[in-house]
C-alpha positions, 0 to 999 in steps of 0.5 A: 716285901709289900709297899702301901702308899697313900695318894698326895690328895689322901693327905693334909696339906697334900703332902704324901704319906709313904706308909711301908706295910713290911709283909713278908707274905700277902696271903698271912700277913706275916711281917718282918721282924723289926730289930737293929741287931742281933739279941742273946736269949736265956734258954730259960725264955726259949723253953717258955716260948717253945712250951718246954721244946714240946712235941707240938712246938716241933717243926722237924727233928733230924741232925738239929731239931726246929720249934716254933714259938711266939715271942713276948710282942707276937713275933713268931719265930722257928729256934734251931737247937743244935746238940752237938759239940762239934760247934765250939762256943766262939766258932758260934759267937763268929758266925752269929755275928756274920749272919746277924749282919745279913739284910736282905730280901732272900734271907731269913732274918737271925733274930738272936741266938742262945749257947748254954753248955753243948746247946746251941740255939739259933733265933729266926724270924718266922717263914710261913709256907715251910721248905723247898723241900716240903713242896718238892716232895709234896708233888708225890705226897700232897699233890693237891695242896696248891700251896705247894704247887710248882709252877714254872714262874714260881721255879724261876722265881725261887732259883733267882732268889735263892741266887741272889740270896747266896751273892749276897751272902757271900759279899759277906764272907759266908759259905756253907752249903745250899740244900733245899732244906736251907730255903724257905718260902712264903705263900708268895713263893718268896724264898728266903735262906736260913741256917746258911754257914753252918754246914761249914764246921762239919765239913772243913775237918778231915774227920767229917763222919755223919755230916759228910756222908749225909751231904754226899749221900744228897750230892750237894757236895762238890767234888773238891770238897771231898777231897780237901774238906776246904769249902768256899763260893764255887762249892756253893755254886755247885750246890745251887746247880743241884738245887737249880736241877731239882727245880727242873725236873722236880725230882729230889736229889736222891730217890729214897724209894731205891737210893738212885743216884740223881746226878748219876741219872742226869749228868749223861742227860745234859752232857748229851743235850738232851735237856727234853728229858730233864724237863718235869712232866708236870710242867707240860706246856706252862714253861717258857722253852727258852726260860727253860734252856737258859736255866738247864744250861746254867745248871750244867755250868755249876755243875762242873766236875773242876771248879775252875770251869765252873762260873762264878756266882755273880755270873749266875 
């Protein structure tokens, strides 16, 4: 978020002026929504901001499908639609009210959502410069877009985020999974956490088919949940760690070219301390060594086989 404030002398009588410019991003001057809770929308309005869920709306489409839309006053907005029935309406209602509560820096504002039949829509404020994802597999795609260049200072400064953000929203009761995916960024590298909780139905029941193999094929799983389909905070601590590894060695979770096993590869790696070889060539001399370490040792931390040895997330 972006301050402005004007100096005493700018102003009548010398009194100060605090004008608060609430930019989420510095470069497209996108701001944050202004609302006091969360809104039902018609499906009816969705389809009108979203020109009928068109082809050319659609931001991605794979177990949920985001569009992008404009609302009535000009705020842009990404609408997640989820098909599936697997999410009971009053499990939707509950979890709507959790994350419409979420206020913070790190989290992507819910603005509203929307249930009609098995359709399930959820409202966000719109983040400008895509997923962690995108960026992390544009250093194979699109390495000359500087925009999602990944720079140490900016790692560090999305693990921290992202950190904070999942501190927070567990002091609300919310667990789900991190994934890449999950943390969007502005053009300031500024991320922010979105659709956090929902992964929560699909793997707390016993018959988890397609959530489940998807999830572990990503290995952002952590062991215990295979076994008890119970998830809450250290899961996400070790969701994190994977993600904290991702920023390290620039490498996502799972190389899709051969199926690789990413932990496989580096849990003999940081077991062995030998954290030079984690480190991701294209850093080369621009990273804080000790920054680094640190960070690397931590992920090792979240990274425990038994939860009970694995820190806590305010420890993170």
């Amino acid at each position: 978020m972006i301050k402005r404030s004007n100096s005493p002398e700018a102003n009548a009588g010398g009194q100060q002026e605090d004008i608060t410019e609430c930019y989420l991003c510095s470069l497209c001057k996108t701001r944050r929504a202004e609302i006091g809770h969360t809104r039902k929308f018609s499906y009816c309005e969705l389809q009108f901001t979203t020109s009928n869920f068109s082809a050319k709306n659609l931001l991605a489409d794979r177990r949920w499908k985001f569009y992008e839309g404009t609302l009535s006053d000009g705020q842009r907005i990404v609408i997640r639609e989820h098909t599936s029935p697997t999410i009971e309406e009053n499990e939707f209602i509950e979890l709507v009210q959790k994350l419409g509560k979420a206020r913070h820096e790190n989290v992507a504002m819910l603005l509203g959502s929307c249930s009609v039949g098995s359709h399930r829509l959820l409202v966000y404020e719109y983040i400008c410069n895509g997923s962690l994802n995108r960026h992390l597999s544009s250093k194979i795609d699109v390495p000359a877009d500087k925009s999602c260049e990944l720079t140490w200072e900016r790692r560090v400064k999305i693990a921290l985020g992202a950190a904070k953000a999942l501190e927070y929203l567990h002091s609300l009761k919310i667990y789900g999974i991190m994934r890449p995916s999950n943390i969007l960024l502005t053009h300031d590298h500024q991320p922010l956490l979105v659709n956090f909780g929902l992964a929560k139905n699909q793997y707390e029941s016993s018959n988890q088919s397609y959530e489940a193999r998807v999830l572990k094929t990503f290995e952002y799983m952590a062991p215990e949940c295979e076994e008890s389909g119970i998830c809450k905070s250290k899961a996400d601590v070790y969701s994190l760690g994977v993600v904290l590894l991702e920023l390290v060695t620039g490498r996502k979770s799972i190389d899709e070219t051969n199926g690789q096993s990413f932990l496989r590869w580096a849990r003999p790696l940081l077991r062995e301390k030998r954290f030079h070889e984690l480190i991701d060539p294209a850093l080369q001399d621009s990273h804080d060594l000790h920054q680094l370490y640190w960070m690397v040792q931590l992920t090792e931390k979240c990274l425990c086989w038994d939860p009970h040895r694995r820190c806590s997330i305010n420890k993170v």
